[in-house]
N, C-alpha and C positions, 0 to 999 in steps of 0.2 A: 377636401382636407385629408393628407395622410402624416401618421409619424414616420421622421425620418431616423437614423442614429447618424450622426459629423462628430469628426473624430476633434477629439480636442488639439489644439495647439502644444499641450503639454501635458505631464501625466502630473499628478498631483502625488507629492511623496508622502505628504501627510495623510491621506484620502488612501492609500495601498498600506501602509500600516494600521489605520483603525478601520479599513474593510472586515477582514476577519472578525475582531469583535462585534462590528456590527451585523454580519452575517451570523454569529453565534447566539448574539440577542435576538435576531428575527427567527431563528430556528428554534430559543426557546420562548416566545411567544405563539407560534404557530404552534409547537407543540401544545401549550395551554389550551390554545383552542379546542384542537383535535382531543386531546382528554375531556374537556369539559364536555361537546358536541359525544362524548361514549358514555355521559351522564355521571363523570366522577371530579372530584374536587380538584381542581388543577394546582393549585398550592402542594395541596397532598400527593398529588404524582407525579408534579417536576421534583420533588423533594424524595420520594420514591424511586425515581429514573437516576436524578444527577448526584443526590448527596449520601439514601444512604449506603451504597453499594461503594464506599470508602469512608464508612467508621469505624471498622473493626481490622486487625492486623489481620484476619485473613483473606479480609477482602481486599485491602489495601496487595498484598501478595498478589493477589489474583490478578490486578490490576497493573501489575509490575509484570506480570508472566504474559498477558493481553496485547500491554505493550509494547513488548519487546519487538515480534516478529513485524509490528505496523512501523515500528520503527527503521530497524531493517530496510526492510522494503521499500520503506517512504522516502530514505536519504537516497535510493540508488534511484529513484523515478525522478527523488528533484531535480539532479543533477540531468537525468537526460529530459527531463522538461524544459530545464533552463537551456539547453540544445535545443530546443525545438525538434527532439525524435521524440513521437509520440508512445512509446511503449505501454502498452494497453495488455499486455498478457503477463503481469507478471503473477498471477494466480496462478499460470501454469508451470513458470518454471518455478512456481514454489515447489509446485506437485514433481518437476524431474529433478529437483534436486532431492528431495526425500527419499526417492526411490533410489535414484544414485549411489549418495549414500546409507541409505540401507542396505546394500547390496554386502557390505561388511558383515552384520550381524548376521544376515540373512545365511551367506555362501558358506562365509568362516564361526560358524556361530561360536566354538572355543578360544578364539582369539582375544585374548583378556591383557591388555597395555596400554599406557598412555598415548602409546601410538595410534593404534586402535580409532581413537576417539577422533585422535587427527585428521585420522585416514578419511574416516565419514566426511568430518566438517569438509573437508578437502576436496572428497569426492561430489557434495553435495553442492560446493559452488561452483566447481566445472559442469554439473547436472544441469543446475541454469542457468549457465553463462550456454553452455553448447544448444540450449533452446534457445537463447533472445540470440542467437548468432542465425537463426533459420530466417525468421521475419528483417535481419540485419542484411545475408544476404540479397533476400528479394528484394530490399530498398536500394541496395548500394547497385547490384548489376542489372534489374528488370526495372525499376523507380516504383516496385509496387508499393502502395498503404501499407503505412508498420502499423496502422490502428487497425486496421483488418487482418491481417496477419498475426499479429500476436494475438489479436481477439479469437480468432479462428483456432492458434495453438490451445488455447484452452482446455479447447473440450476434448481435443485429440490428448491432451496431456491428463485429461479428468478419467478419461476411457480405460485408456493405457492402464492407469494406475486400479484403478475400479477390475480390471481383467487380471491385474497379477498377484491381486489383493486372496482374489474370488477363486484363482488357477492355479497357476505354478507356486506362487509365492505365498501359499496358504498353511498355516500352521497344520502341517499332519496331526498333530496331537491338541489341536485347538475345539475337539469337538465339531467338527464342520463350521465352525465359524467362521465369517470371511476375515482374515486380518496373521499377519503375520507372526514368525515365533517372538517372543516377549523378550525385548533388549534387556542386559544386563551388566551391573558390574563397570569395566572403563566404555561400554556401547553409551550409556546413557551419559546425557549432561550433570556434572557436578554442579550441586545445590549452593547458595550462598547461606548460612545458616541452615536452620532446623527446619525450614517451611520448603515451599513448592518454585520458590523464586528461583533459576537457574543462572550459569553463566552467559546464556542468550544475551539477559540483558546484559551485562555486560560487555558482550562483544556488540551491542546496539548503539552502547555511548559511544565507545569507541569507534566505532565504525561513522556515526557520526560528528564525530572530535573531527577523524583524519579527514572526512569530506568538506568538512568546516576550512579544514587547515588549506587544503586543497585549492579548494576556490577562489580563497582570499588572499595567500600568499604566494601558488606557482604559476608556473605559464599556460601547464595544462589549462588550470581553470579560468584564466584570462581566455585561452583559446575557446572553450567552451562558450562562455559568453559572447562572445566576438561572434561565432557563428551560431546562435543562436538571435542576437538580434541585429547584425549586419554580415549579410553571408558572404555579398561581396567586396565590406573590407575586408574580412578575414581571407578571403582569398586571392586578396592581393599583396595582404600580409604573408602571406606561404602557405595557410592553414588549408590541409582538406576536407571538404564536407562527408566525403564517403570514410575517412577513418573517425573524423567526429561520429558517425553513425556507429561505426564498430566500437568504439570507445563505450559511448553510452549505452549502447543494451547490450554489450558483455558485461560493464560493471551492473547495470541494473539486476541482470539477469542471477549475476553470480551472486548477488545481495540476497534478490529473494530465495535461489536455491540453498543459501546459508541460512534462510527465516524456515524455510521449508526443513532441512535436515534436523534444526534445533529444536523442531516442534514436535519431528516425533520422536528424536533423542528424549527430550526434556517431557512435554505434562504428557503426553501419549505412550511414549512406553514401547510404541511396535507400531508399523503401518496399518489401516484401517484403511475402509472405501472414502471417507470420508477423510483427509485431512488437515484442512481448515476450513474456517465458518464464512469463509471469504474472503479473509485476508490481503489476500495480493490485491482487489478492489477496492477497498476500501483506505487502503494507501495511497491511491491515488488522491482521495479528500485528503488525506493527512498531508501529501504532495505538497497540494495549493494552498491550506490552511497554513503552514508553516514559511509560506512566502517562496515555496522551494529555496529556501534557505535551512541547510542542515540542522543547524541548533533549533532555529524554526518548529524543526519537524518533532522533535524528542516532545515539547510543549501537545504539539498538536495529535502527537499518537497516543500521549495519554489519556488527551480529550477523548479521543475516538474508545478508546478502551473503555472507557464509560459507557458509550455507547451498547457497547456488547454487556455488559456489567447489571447497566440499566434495564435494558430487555428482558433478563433472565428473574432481574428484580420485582418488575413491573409483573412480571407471566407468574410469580410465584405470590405476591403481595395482594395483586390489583386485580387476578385474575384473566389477565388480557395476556395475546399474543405476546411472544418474545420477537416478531416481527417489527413492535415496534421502535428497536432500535435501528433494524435497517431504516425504515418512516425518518429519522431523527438524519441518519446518515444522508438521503438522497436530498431531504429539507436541506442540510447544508452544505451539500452540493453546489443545489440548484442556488443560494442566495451566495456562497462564496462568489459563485460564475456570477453570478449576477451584478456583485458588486462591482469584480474587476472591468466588467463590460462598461461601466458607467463611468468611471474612473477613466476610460479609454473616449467614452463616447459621452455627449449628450445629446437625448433627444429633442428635437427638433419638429415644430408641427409646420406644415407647407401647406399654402393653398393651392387647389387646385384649378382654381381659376381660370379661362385660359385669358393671353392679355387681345384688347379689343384690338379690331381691323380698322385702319382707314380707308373710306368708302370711295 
């Protein structure tokens, strides 16, 4: 006897829209487990993780500032997920768009105008647009893996950044600190109100408005689609698959170097070794949780923002790891994937029997 997976004759549309929730319900039962198995009340710390860490306006804030950057990020991966290019580094060009546009404050630190502020944002999406264009070319001329290749940028872009932090680009008057002179003035993102929310989010809706608009109403994103699930009508329709490649991890890329620029514009202040808590990953959930459909993603990056929200709740409430929001993260991962897999396929038990000989 073995399980098989055969693919179904059709996808179920109803069964891909209440996937996600049901992958959210199973991730927050698993988690009850995993809390109760640490010996704590699991009413009391899903209620600790999911609710309270948006009852107060400043956490709510918080939560808006969280999810901005997974927003960001999440609409430019949907877009090249529903391509079928798998970009998988966009952690890293969060990290060369930051630097990129840093390089404003940093070079020109007197430069005070709303140009100024442009110039960063500006700088920081060509920062990574010009990284997801490296793993772009090795797909389009060598056919290498863009999920190895962008994954690999990573840590060259983690390094990078961690060595200019620590070296050249170190606050001379920082005390030996590692982390760079403190932005100021039009360097930093304008606030929405009195609190910490910036125009990030802002430019998050927006940014997923226009990919919205995109997909649904132009040819681009008809083209997109087309070659992501029929390569060879699309290319008998005119479309190329080597500029769909380019299309999609430049706009990914240049997405997340805008999540990355915004970030240390806006709650950070100045580059550090450190400039997100993983963000460009964890977008990738947001990705698939939002159906890689843009509006999708805005629902599902707040989700995530929770996440991060939760952690810090739970490590400060509950006593436990702040690790357990990633735990939270990879749970729903694993049950998103898992749902869409079933939706696609069902299992199937075979015997293995073999059949009798005539003698």
């Amino acid at each position: 006897m073995k399980l098989i997976l055969e693919k179904r004759p059709e996808r179920s549309k109803k069964m891909a829209l209440l996937s996600p929730i049901l992958a959210i319900g199973l991730t927050v039962l698993f988690g009850a487990i995993i809390f109760a198995a640490r010996g704590l009340n699991p009413l009391t710390a899903l209620y600790v993780f999911f609710i309270e860490p948006v009852t107060t306006i400043w956490s709510i804030e918080e939560l808006i500032v969280k999810a901005a950057p997974l927003i960001l990020i999440g609409v430019g991966l949907a877009v090249s997920f529903e391509a079928k290019v798998w970009n998988i580094g966009a952690e890293g060009q969060l990290i060369m768009g930051a630097l990129a546009g840093s390089m404003i404050p940093i070079f020109f630190t007197g430069w005070q105008s709303p140009l100024t502020l442009v110039a960063m944002l500006v700088l920081g999406m060509i920062g990574g647009a010009l990284f997801g264009a490296i793993p772009a070319f090795l797909k389009t001329r060598f056919n290498a893996n863009e999920i190895l290749t962008s994954l690999m940028l990573v840590y060259v872009a983690g390094y990078l950044g961690d060595w200019l932090v620590r070296g050249p680009w170190r606050d001379p008057n920082g005390y030996n600190f590692p982390k760079s002179v403190s932005f100021e003035g039009w360097q930093l993102l304008p606030t929405i109100g009195e609190g910490r929310v910036h125009i990030g989010a802002l430019l998050a809706v927006i940014a997923a408005l226009a990919l919205a608009f995109m997909m649904s109403k132009t040819l681009k994103g008809f083209e997109i689609k087309i070659m992501g699930n029929a390569p060879r009508a699309g290319m008998f329709a005119g479309f190329s698959p080597k500029k769909t490649v380019w299309f999609a991890m430049l706009l990914s890329g240049a997405l997340a170097g805008l999540a990355g620029i915004s970030e240390v514009a806006g709650p950070s202040g100045q580059l550090q070794p450190v400039i997100s808590p993983g963000y460009g990953f964890t977008a990738i959930i947001v990705a698939f949780l939002g159906r890689l459909n843009p509006i999708g993603v805005i629902f599902a990056g707040v989700l995530l923002a929770i996440s991060y929200l939760g952690g810090e709740s739970a490590q400060m409430t509950l006593g436990i790891s702040a690790r357990i929001g990633q735990v939270f993260q990879g749970m729903l991962l694993f049950f998103i994937l898992a749902c869409d897999t079933l939706i696609l396929y069902r299992v199937k038990l075979l015997s293995s029997t073999k059949p009798a000989t005539g003698g």
